[in-house]
TITI-541775 format. One record per residue (C-alpha): residue number from 1; x, y, z. Coordinates in pm, whole numbers, plus 50000, padded with zeros to 5 digits. Layout:
% TITI-541775
NODE  num      x      y      z
NODE  NUM      X      Y      Z
...
//
This chain:
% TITI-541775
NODE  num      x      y      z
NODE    1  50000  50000  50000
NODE    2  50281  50231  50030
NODE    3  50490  50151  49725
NODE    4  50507  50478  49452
NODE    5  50356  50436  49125
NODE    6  50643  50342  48868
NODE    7  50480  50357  48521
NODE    8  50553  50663  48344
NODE    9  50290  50788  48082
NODE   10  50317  51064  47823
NODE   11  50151  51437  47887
NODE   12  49863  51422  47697
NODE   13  49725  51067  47837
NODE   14  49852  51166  48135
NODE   15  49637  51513  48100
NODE   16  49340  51329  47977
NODE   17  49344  51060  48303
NODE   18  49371  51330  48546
NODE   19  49101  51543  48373
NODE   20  48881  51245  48361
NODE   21  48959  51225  48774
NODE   22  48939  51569  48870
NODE   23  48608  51599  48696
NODE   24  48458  51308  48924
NODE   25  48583  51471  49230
NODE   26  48454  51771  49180
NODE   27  48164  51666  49047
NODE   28  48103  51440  49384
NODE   29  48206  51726  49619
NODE   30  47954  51921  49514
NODE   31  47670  51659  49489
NODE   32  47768  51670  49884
NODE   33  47752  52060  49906
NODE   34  47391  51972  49703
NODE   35  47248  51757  49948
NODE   36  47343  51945  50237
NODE   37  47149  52222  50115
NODE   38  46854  52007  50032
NODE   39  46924  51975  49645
NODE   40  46966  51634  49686
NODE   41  46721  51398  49854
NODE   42  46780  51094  50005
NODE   43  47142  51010  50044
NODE   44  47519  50949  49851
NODE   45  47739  50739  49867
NODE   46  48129  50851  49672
NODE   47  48354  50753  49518
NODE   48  48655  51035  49646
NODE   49  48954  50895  49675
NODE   50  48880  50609  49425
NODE   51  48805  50762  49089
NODE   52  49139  50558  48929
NODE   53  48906  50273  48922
NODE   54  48650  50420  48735
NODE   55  48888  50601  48496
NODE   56  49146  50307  48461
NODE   57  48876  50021  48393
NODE   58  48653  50232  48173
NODE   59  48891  50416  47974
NODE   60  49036  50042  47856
NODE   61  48715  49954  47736
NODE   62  48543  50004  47350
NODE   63  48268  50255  47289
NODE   64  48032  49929  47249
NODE   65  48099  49798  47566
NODE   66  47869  49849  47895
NODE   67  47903  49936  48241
NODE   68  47674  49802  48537
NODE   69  47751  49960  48866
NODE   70  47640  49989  49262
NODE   71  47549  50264  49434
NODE   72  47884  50433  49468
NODE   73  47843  50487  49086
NODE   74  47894  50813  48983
NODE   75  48254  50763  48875
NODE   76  48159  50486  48657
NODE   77  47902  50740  48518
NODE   78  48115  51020  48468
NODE   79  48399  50741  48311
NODE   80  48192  50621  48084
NODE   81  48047  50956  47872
NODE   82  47733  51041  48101
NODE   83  47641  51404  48064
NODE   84  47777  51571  48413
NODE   85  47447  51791  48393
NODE   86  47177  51516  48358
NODE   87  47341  51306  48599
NODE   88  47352  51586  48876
NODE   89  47001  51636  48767
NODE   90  46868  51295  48839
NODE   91  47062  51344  49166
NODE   92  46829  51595  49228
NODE   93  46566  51445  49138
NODE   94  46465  51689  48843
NODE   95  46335  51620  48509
NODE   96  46618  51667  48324
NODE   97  46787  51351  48479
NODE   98  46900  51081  48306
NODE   99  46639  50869  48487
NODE  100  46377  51143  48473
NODE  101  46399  51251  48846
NODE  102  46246  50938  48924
NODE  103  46627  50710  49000
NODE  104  46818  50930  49188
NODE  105  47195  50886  49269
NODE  106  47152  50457  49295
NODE  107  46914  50401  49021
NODE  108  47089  50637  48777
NODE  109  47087  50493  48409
NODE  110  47200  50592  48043
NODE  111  47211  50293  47799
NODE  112  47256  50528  47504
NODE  113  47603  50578  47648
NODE  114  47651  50219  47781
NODE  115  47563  50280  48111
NODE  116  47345  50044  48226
NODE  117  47305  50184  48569
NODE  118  47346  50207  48927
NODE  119  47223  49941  49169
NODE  120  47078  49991  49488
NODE  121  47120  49631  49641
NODE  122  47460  49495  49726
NODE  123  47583  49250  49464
NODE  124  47286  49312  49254
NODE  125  47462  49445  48927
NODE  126  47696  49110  48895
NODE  127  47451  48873  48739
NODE  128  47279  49140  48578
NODE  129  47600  49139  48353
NODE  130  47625  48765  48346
NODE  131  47264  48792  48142
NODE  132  47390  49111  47917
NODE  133  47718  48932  47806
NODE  134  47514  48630  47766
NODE  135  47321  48804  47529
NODE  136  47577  48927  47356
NODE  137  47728  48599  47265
NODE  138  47378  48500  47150
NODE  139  47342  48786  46920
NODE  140  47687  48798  46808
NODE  141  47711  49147  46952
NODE  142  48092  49236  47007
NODE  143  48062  49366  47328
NODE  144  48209  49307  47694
NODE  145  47977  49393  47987
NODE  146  48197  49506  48309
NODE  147  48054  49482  48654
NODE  148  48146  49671  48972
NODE  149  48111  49548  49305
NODE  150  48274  49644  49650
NODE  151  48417  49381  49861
NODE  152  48067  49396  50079
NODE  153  47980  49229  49791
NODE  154  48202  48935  49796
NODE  155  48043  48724  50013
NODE  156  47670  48748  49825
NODE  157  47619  48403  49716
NODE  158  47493  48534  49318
NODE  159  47849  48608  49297
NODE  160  47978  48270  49294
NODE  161  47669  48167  49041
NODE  162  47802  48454  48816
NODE  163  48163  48339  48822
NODE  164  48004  48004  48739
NODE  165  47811  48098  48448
NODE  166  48040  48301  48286
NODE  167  48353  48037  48274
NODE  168  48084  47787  48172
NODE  169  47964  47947  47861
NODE  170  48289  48152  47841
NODE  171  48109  48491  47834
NODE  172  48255  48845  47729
NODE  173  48224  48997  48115
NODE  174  48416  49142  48325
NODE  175  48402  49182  48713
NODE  176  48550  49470  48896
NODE  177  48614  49427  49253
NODE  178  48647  49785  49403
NODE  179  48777  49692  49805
NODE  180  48782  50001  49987
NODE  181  48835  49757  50273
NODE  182  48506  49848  50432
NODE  183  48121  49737  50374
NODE  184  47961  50049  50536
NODE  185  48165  49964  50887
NODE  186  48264  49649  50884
NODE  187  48640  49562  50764
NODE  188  48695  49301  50476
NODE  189  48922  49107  50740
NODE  190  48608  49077  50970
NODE  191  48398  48940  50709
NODE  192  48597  48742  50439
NODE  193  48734  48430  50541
NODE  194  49018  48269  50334
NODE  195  49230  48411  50040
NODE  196  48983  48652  49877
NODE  197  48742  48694  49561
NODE  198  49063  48658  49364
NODE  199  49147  48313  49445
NODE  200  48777  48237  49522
NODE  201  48770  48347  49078
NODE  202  49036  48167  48993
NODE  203  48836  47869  49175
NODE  204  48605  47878  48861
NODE  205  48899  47883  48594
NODE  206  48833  48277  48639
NODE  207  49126  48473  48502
NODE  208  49153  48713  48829
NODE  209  49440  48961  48944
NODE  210  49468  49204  49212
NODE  211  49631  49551  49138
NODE  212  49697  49871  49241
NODE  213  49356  50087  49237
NODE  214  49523  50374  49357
NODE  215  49766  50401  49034
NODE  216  49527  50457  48715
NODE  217  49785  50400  48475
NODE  218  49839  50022  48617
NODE  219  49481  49959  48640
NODE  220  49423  50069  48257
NODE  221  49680  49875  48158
NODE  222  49573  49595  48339
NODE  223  49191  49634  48274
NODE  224  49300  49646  47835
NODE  225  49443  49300  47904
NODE  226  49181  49106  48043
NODE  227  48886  49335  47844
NODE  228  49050  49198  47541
NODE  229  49038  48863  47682
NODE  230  48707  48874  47764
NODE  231  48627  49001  47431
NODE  232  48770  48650  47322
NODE  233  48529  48443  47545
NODE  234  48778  48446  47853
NODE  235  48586  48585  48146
NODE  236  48810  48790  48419
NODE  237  48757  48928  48789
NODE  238  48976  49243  48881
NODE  239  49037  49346  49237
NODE  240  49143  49658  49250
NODE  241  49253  49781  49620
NODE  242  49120  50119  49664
NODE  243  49001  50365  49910
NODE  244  48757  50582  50003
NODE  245  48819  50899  50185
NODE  246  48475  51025  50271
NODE  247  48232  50848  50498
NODE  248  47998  50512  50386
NODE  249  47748  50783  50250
NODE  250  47661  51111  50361
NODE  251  47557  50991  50741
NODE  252  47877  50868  50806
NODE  253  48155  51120  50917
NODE  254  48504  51059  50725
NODE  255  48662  50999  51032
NODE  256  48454  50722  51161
NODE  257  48523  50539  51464
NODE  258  48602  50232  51262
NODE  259  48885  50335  51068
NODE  260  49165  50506  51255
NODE  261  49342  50845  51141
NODE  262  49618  50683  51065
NODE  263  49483  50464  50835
NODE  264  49269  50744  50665
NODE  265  49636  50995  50658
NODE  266  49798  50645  50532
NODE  267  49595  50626  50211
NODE  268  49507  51000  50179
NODE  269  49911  50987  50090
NODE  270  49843  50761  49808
NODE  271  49587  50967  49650
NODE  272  49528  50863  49280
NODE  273  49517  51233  49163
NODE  274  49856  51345  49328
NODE  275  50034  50979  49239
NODE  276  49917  51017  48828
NODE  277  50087  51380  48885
NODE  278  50394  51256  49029
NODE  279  50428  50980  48793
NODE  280  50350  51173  48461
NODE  281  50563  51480  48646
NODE  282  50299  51719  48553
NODE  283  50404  52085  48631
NODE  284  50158  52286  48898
NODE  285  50039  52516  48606
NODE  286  49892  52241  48398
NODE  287  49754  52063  48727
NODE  288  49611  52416  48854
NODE  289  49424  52467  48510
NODE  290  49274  52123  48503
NODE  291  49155  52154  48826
NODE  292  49014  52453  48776
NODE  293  48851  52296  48401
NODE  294  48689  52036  48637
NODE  295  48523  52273  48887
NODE  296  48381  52471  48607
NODE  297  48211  52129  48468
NODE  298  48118  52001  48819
NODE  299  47983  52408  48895
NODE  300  47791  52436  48571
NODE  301  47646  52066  48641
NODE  302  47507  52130  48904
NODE  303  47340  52475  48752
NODE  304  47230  52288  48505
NODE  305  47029  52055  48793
NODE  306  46853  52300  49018
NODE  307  46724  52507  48707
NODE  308  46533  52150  48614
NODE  309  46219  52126  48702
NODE  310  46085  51853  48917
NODE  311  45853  51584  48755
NODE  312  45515  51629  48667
NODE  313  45232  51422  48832
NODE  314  45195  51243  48457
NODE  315  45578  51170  48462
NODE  316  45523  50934  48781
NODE  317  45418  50617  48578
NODE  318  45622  50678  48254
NODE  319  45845  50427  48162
NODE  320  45722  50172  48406
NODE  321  45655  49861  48317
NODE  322  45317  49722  48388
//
């Protein structure tokens, strides 16, 4: 956890990943400043301190590809092309969302730009992408379906069916591990007995690794390979060892009782933002400007959502199934 990143990447990718980072943190830190002043109903959970995950995975995959996430999913959303505006609008539970106002922050969804959406319940978007790869191979649809899932996941039963399926009929899918080391309070060690999802993948003739979420340019690199071999009917699992450095969701204080500040300065140090600077050696001037790029999305995003208005009373069974 306290090893530097190494891989060196030229300016313009290495402009491009932080962009892509800075935008979701920005973007997330005011979605908190939104729901404290009653923009934002209900609750959110993010993703600070882990957007490499998000950026890394996603920006290895092919414009036909799709994303399922869980409900610390606005990085994948953001990652993958979803417009900052309509997102922060379905946040807020406007009109303008991408869900109409009616998903909010966990049932957020764009399939026009792959993004199959955010899932409320814990584990719930894994065989989701089981049956959308599965399709795929049907069809004859070159496309890979990636997954996320946080380590609270990882002991949900439906995992170990997924992982199942997909070596069985050798799907295009890809499963994404993010371990912050935490479900809400309770630490992976406390809850996952044995050697982890990775050998618990590799169990089911999984390819699985486990990398380096804090270092985007590893986890790109790493997410390309096995994408590609998923693309060729060879099913993987990442686990990408990550961090979050806000609370569980916006009840829970950053500096829980649960996690010491130790801990929390430990991985702070290792921020993904500040490690893709240090590895790319991108100058202060060029970091100050795409910072200040990223605020003026996340800022104008969230104009965009409070000048929305809220639903109509005809909106409320649009879209639904019956």
């Amino acid at each position: 956890m306290t090893a530097q990143v190494q891989a060196r990447v030229d300016p313009d990718t290495a402009r491009d990943l932080y962009s892509r980072m800075a935008v979701i943190r920005r973007f997330e830190r005011l979605a908190y400043r939104a729901y404290e002043r009653g923009d934002v109903h209900g609750t959110v959970h993010v993703s600070i301190g882990q957007e490499a995950v998000a950026v890394g995975v996603i920006g290895a995959m092919g414009e036909a590809d799709t994303v399922l996430s869980h409900h610390r999913g606005h990085g994948h959303a953001l990652a993958k092309g979803v417009d900052p505006g309509q997102l922060m609008a379905e946040l807020c539970g406007r009109v303008d969302g991408v869900s109409r106002g009616k998903g909010g922050s966990m049932h957020s969804t764009d399939v026009a730009n792959g993004f199959l959406g955010t899932m409320a319940v814990v584990g719930s978007a894994v065989p989701l992408a089981v049956g959308v790869a599965l399709a795929n191979k049907v069809k004859g649809i070159d496309s890979v379906c990636v997954a996320f899932f946080g380590d609270g996941a990882v002991n949900q039963g439906v995992l170990y069916e997924s992982l199942n399926l997909a070596a069985l009929w050798s799907l295009p899918v890809v499963f994404v591990c993010e371990n912050n080391s935490y479900a809400i309070t309770t630490s992976a060690d406390e809850s996952t007995a044995g050697e982890g999802v990775v050998a618990r993948a590799k169990a089911f003739g999984v390819q699985a690794e486990s990398i380096d979420g804090q270092d985007v340019i590893a986890v790109e690199e790493t997410a390309a390979r096995l994408i590609s071999g998923a693309r060729a009917g060879r099913p993987a699992l990442i686990e990408a060892l990550t961090y979050r450095f806000m609370g569980h969701s916006r009840g829970d204080p950053p500096h829980g009782v649960y996690r010491t500040k130790a801990e929390l300065s430990e991985w702070t140090q290792r921020d993904p933002l500040t490690l893709l600077v240090d590895a790319a050696g991108l100058d202060p001037a060029t970091v100050e400007a795409l910072d200040a790029e990223a605020a003026a999305v996340a800022e104008a995003a969230l104009a965009f959502a409070v000048q929305s208005p809220v639903p109509a009373e005809d909106e409320l069974m649009r879209g639904v199934r019956a």
